[in-house]
mmCIF file of the N, C-alpha and C atoms, coordinates in Angstrom:
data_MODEL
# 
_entry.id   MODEL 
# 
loop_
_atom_site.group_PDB 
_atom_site.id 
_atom_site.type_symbol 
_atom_site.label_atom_id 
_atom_site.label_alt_id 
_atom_site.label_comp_id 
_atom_site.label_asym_id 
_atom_site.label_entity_id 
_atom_site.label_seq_id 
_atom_site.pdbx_PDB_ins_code 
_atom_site.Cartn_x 
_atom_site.Cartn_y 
_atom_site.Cartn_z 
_atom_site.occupancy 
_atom_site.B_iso_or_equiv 
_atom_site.pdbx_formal_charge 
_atom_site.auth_seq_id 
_atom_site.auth_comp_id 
_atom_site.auth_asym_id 
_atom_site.auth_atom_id 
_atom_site.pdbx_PDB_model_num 
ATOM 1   N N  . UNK A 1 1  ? 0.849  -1.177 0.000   1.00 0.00 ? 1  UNK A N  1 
ATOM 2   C CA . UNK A 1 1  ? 0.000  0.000  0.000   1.00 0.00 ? 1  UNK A CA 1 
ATOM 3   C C  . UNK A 1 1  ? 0.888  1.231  0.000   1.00 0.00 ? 1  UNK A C  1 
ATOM 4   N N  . UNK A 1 2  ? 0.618  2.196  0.163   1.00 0.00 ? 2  UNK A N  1 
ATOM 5   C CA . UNK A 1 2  ? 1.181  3.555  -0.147  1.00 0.00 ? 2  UNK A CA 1 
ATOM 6   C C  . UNK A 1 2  ? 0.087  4.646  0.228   1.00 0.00 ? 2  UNK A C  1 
ATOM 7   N N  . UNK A 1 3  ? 0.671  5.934  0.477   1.00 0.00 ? 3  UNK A N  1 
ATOM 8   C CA . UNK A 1 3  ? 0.099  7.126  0.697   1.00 0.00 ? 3  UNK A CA 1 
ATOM 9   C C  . UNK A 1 3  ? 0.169  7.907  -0.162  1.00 0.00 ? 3  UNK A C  1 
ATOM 10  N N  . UNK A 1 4  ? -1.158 9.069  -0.619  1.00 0.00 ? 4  UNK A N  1 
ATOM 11  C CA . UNK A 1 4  ? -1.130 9.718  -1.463  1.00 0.00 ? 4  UNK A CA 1 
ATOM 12  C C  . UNK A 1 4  ? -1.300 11.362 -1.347  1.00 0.00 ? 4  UNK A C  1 
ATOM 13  N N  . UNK A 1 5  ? -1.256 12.369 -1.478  1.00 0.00 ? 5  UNK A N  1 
ATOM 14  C CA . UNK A 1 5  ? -0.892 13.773 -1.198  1.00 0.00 ? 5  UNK A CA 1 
ATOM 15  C C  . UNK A 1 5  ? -2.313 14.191 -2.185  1.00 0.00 ? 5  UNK A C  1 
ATOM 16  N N  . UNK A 1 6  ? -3.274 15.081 -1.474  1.00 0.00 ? 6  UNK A N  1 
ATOM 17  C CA . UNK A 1 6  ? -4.130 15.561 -2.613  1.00 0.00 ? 6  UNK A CA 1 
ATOM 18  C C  . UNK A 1 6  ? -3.729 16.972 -2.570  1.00 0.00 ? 6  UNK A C  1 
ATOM 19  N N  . UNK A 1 7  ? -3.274 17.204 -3.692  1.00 0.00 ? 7  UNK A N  1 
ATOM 20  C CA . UNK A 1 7  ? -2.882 18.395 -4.627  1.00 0.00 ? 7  UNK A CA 1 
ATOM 21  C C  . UNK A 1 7  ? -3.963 19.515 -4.239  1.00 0.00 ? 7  UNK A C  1 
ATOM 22  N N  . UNK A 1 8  ? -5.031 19.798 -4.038  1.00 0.00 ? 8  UNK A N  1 
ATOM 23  C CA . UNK A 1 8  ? -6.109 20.442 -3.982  1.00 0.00 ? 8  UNK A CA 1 
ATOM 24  C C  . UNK A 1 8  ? -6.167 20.850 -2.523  1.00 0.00 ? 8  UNK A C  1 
ATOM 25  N N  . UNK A 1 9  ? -5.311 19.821 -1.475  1.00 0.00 ? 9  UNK A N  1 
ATOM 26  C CA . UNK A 1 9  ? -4.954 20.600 -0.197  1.00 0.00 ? 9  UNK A CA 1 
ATOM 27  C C  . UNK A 1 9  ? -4.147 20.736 0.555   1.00 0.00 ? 9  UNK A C  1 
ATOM 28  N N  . UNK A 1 10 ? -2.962 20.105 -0.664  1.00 0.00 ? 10 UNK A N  1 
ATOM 29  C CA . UNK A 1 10 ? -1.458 20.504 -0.223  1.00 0.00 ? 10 UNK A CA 1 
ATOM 30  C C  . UNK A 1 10 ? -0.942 22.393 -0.397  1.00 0.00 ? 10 UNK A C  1 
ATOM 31  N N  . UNK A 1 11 ? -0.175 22.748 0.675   1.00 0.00 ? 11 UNK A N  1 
ATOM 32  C CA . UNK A 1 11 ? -0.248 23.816 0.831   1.00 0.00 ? 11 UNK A CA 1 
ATOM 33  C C  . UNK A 1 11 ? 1.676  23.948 0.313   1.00 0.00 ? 11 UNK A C  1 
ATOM 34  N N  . UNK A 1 12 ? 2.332  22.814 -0.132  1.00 0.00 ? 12 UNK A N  1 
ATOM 35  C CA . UNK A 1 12 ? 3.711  23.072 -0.398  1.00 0.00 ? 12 UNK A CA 1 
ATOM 36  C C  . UNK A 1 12 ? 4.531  23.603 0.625   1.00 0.00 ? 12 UNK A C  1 
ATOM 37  N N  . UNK A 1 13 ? 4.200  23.140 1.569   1.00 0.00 ? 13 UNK A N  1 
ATOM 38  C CA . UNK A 1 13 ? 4.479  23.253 3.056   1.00 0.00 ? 13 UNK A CA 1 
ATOM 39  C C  . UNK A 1 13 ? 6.005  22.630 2.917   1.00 0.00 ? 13 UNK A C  1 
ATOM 40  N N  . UNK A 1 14 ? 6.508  21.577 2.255   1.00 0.00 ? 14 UNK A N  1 
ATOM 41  C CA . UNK A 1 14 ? 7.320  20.781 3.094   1.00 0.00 ? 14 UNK A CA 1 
ATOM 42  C C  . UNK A 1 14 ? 7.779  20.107 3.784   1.00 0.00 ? 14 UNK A C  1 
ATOM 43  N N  . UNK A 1 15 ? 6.857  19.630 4.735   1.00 0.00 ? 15 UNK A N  1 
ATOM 44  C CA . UNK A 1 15 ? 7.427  19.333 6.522   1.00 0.00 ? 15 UNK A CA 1 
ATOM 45  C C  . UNK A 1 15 ? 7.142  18.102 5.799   1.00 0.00 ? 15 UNK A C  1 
ATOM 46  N N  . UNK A 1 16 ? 6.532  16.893 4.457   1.00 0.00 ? 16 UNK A N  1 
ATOM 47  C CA . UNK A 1 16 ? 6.283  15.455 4.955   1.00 0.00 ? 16 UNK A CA 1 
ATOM 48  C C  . UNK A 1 16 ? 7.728  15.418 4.385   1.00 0.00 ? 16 UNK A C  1 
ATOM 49  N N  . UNK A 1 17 ? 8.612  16.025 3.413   1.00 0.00 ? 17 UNK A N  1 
ATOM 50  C CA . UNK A 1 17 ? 9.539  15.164 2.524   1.00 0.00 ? 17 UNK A CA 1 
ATOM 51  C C  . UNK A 1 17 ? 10.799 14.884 3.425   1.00 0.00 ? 17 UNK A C  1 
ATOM 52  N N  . UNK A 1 18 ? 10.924 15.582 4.445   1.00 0.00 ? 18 UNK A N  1 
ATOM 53  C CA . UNK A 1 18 ? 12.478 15.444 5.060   1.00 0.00 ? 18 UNK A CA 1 
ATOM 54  C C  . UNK A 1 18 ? 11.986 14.119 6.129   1.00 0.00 ? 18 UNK A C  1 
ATOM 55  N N  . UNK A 1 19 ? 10.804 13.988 5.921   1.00 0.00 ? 19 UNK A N  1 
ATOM 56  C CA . UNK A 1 19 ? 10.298 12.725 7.600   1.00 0.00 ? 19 UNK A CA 1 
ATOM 57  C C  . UNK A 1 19 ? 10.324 11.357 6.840   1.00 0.00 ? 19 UNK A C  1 
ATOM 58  N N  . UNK A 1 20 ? 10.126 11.529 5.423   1.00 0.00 ? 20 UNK A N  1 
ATOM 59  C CA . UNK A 1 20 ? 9.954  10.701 4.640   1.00 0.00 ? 20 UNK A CA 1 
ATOM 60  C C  . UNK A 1 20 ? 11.123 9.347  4.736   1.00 0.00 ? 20 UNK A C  1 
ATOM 61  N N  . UNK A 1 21 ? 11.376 8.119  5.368   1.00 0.00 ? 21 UNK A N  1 
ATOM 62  C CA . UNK A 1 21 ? 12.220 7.275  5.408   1.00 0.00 ? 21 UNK A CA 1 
ATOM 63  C C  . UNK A 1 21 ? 12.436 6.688  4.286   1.00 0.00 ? 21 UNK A C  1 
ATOM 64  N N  . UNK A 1 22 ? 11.866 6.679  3.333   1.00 0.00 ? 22 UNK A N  1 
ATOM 65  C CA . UNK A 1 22 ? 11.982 5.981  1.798   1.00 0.00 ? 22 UNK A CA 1 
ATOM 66  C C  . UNK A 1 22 ? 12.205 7.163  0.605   1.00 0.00 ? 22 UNK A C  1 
ATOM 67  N N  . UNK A 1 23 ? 12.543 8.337  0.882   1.00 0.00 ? 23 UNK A N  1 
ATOM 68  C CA . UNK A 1 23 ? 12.154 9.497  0.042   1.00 0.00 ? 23 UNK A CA 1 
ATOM 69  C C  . UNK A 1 23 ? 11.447 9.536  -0.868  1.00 0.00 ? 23 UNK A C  1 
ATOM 70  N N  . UNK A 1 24 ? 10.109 9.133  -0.720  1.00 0.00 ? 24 UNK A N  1 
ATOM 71  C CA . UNK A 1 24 ? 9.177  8.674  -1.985  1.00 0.00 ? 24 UNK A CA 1 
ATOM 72  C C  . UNK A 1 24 ? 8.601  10.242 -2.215  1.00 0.00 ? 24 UNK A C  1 
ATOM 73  N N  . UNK A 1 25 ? 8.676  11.264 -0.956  1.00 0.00 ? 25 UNK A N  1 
ATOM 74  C CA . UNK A 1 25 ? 7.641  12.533 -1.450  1.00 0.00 ? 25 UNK A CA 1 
ATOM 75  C C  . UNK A 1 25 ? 8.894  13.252 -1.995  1.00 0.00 ? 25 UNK A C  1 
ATOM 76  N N  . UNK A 1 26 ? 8.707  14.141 -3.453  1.00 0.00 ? 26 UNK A N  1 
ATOM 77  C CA . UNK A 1 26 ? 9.160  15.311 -3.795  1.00 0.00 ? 26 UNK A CA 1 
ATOM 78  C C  . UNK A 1 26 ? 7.848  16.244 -4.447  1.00 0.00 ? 26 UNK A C  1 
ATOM 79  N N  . UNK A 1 27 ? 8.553  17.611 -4.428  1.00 0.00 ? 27 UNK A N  1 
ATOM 80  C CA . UNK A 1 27 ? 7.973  18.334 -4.660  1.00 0.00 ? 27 UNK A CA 1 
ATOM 81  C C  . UNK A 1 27 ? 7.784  18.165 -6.720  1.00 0.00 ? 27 UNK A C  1 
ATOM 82  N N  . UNK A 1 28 ? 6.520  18.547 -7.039  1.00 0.00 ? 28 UNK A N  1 
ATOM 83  C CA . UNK A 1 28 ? 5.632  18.694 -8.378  1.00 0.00 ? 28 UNK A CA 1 
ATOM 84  C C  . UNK A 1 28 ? 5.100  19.596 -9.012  1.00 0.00 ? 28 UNK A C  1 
ATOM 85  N N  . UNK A 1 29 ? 5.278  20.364 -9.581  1.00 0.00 ? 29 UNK A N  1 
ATOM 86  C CA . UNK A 1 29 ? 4.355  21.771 -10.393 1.00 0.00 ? 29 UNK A CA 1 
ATOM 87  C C  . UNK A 1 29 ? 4.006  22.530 -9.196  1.00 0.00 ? 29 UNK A C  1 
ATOM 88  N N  . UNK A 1 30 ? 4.311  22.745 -7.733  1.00 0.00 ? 30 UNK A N  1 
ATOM 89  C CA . UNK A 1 30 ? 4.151  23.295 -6.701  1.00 0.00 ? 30 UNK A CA 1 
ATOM 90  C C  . UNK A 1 30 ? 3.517  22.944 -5.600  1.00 0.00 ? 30 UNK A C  1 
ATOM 91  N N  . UNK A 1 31 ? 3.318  21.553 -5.569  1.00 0.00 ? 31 UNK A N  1 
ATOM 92  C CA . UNK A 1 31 ? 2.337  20.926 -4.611  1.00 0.00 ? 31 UNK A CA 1 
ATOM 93  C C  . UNK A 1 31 ? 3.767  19.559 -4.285  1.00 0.00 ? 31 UNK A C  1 
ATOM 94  N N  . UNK A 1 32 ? 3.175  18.810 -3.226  1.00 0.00 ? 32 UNK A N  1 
ATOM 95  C CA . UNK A 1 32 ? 4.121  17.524 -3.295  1.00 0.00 ? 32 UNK A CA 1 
ATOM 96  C C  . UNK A 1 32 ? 3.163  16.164 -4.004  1.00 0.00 ? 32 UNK A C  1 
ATOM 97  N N  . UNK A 1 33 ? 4.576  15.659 -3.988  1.00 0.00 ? 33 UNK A N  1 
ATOM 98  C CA . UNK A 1 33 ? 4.020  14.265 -4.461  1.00 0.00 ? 33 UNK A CA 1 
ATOM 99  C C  . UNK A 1 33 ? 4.146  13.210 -3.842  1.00 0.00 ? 33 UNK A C  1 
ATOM 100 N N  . UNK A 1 34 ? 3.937  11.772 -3.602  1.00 0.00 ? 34 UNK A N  1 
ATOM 101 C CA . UNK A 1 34 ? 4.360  10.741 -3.007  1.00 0.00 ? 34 UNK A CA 1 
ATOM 102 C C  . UNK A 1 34 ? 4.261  9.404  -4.139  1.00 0.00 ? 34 UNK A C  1 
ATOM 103 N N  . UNK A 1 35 ? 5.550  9.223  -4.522  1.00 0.00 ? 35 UNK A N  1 
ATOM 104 C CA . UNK A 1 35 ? 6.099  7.679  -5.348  1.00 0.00 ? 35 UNK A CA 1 
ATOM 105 C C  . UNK A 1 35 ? 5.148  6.594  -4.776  1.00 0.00 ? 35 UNK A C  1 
ATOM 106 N N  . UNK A 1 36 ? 4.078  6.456  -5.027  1.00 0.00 ? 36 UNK A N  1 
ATOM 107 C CA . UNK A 1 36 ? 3.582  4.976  -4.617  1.00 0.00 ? 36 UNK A CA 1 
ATOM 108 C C  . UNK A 1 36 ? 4.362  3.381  -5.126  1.00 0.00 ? 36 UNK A C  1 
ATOM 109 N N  . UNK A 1 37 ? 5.550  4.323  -5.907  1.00 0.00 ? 37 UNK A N  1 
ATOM 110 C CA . UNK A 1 37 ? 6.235  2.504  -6.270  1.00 0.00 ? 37 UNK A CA 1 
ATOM 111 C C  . UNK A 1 37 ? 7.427  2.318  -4.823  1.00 0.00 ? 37 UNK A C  1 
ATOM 112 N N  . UNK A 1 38 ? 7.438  3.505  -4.081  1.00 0.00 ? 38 UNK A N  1 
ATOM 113 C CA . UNK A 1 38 ? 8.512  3.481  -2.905  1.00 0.00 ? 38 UNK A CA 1 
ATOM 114 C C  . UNK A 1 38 ? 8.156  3.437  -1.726  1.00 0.00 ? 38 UNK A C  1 
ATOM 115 N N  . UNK A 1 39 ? 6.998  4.026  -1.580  1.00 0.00 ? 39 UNK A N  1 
ATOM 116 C CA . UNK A 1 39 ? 6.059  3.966  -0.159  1.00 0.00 ? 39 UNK A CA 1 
ATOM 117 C C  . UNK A 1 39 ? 5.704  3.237  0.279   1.00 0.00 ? 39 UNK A C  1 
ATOM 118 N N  . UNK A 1 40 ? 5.909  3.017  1.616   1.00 0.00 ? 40 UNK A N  1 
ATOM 119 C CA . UNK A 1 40 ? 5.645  1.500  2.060   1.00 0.00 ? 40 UNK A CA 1 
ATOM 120 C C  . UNK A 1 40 ? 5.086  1.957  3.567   1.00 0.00 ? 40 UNK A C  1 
ATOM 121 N N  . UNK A 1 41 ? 4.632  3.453  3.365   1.00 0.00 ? 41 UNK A N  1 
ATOM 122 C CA . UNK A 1 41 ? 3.766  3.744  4.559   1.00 0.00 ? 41 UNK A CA 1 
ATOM 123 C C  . UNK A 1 41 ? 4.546  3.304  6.066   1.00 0.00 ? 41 UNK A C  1 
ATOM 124 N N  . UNK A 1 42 ? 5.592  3.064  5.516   1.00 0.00 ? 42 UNK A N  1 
ATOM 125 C CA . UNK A 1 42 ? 6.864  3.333  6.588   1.00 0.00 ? 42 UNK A CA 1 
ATOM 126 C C  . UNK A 1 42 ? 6.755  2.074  7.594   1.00 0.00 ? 42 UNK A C  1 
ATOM 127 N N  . UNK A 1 43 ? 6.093  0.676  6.912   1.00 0.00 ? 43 UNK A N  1 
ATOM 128 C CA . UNK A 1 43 ? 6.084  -0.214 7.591   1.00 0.00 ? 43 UNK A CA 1 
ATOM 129 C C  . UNK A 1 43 ? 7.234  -0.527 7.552   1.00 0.00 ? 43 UNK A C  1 
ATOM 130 N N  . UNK A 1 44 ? 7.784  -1.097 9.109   1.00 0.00 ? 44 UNK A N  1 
ATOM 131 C CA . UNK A 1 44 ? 8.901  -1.819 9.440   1.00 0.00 ? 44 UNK A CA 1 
ATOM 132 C C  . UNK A 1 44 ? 9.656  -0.796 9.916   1.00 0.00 ? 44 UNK A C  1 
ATOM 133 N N  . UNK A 1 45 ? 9.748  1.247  9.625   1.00 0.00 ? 45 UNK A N  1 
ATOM 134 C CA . UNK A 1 45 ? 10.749 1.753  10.194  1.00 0.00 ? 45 UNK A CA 1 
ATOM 135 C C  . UNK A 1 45 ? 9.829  2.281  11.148  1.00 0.00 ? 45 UNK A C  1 
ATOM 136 N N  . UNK A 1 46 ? 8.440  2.663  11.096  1.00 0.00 ? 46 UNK A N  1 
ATOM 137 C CA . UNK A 1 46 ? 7.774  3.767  11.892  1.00 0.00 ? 46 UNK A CA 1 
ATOM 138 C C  . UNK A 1 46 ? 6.176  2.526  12.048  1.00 0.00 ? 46 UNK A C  1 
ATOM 139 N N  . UNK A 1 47 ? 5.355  2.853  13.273  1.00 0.00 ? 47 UNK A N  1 
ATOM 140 C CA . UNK A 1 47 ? 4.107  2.455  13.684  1.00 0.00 ? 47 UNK A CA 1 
ATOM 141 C C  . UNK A 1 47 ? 3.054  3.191  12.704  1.00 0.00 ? 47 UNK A C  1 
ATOM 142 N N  . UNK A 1 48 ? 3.587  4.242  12.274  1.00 0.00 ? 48 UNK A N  1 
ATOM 143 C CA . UNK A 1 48 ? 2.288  4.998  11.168  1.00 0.00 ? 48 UNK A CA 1 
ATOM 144 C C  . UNK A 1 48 ? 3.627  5.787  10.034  1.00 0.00 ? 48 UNK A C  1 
ATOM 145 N N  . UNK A 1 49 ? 2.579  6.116  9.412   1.00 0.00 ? 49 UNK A N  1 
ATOM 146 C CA . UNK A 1 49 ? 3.510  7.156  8.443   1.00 0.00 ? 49 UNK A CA 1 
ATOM 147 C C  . UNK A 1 49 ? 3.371  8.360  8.558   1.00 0.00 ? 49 UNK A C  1 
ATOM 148 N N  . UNK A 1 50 ? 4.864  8.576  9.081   1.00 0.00 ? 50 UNK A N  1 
ATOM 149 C CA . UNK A 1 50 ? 5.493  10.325 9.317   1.00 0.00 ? 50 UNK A CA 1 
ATOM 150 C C  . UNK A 1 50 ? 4.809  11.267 8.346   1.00 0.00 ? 50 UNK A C  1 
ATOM 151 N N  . UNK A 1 51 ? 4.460  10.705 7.502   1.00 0.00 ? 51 UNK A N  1 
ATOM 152 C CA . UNK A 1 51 ? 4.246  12.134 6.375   1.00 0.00 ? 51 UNK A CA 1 
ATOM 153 C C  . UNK A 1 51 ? 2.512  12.721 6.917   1.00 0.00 ? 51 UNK A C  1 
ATOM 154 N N  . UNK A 1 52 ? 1.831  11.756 7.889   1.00 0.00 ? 52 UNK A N  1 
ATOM 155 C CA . UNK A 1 52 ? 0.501  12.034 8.769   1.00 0.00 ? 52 UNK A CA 1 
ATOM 156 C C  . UNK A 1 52 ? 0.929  12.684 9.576   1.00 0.00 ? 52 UNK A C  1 
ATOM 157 N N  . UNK A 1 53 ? 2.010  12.370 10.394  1.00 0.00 ? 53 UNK A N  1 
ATOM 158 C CA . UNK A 1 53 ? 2.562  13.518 11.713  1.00 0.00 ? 53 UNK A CA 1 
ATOM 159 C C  . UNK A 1 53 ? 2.892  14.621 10.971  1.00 0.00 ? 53 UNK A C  1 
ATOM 160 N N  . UNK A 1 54 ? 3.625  14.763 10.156  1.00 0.00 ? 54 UNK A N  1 
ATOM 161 C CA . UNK A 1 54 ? 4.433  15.700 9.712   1.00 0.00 ? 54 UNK A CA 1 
ATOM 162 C C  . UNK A 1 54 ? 3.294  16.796 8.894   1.00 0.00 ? 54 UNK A C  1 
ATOM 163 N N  . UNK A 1 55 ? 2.230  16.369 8.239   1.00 0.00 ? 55 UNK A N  1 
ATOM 164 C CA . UNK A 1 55 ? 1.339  17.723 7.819   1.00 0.00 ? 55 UNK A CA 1 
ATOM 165 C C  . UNK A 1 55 ? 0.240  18.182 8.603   1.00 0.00 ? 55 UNK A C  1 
ATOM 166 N N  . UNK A 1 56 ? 0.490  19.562 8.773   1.00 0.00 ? 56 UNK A N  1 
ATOM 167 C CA . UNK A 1 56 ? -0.442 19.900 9.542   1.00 0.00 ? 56 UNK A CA 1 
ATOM 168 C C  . UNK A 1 56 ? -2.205 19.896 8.526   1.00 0.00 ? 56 UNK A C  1 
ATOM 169 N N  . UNK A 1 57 ? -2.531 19.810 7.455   1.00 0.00 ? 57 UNK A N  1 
ATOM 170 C CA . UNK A 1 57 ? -3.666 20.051 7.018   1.00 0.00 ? 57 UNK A CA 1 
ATOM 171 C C  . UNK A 1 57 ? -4.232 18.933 6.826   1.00 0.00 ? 57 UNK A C  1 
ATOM 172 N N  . UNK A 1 58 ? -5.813 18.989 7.699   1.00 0.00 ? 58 UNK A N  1 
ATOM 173 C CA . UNK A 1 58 ? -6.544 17.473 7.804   1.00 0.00 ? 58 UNK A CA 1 
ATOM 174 C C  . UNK A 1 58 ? -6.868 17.049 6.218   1.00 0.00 ? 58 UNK A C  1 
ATOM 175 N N  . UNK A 1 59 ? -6.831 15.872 5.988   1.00 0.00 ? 59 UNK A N  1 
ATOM 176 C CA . UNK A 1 59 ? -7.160 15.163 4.932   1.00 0.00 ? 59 UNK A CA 1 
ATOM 177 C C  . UNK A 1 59 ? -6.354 15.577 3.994   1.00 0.00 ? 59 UNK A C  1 
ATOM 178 N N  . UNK A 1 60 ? -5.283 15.895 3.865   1.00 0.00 ? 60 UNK A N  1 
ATOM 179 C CA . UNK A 1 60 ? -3.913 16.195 2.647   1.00 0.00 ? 60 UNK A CA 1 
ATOM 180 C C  . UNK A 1 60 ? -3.881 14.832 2.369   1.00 0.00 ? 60 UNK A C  1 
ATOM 181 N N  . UNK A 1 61 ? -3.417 14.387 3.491   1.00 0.00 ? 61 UNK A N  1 
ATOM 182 C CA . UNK A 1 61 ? -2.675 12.751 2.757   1.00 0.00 ? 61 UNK A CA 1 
ATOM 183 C C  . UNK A 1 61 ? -3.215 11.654 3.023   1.00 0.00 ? 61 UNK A C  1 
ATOM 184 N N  . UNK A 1 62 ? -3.538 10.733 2.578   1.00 0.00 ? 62 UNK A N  1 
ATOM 185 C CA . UNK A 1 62 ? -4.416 9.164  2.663   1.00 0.00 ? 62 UNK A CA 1 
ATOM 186 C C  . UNK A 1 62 ? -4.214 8.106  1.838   1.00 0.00 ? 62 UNK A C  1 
ATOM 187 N N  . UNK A 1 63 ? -4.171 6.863  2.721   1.00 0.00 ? 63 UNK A N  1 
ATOM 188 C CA . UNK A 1 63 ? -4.081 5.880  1.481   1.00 0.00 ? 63 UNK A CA 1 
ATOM 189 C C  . UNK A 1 63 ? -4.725 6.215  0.317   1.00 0.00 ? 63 UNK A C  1 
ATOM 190 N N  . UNK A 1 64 ? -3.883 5.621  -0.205  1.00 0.00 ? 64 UNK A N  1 
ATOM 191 C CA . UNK A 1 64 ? -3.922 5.544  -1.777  1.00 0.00 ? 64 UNK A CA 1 
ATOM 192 C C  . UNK A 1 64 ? -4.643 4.242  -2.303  1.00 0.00 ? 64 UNK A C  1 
ATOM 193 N N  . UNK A 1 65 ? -5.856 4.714  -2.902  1.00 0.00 ? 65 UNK A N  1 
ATOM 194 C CA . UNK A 1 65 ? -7.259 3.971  -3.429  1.00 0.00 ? 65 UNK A CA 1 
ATOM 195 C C  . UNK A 1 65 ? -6.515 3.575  -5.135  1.00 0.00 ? 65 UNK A C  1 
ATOM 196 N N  . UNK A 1 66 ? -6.081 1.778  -4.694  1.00 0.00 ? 66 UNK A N  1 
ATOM 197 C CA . UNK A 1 66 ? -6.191 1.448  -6.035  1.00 0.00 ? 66 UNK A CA 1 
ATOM 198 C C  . UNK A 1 66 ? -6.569 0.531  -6.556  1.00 0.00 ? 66 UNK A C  1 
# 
């Protein structure tokens, strides 16, 4: 599984890509992104995924529906 960044309420904040243990988020046309071929929702290094601690705006980031 993997996490996904919605563009529509990413604020280009920053704070998920440096928490990121797999560096799957970079920044995109001004919003971030998250590599779903690298994300691994930080199983095995972290209990949840940092990039949830790390943004402050509710519902930015969520599994990724595929």
């Amino acid at each position: 599984m993997a996490m996904k960044i919605d563009a529509e309420l990413c604020t280009a904040c920053g704070d998920c890509e440096p928490v990121c243990p797999t560096s799957a988020i970079s920044p995109k046309r001004g919003v971030y992104v998250i590599n779903a071929a690298t994300c691994t929702e930080c199983e095995g290094a972290h209990d949840m995924p940092q990039c949830l601690n790390a943004c402050m705006t509710d519902g930015c980031i969520n599994p990724l529906d595929l």
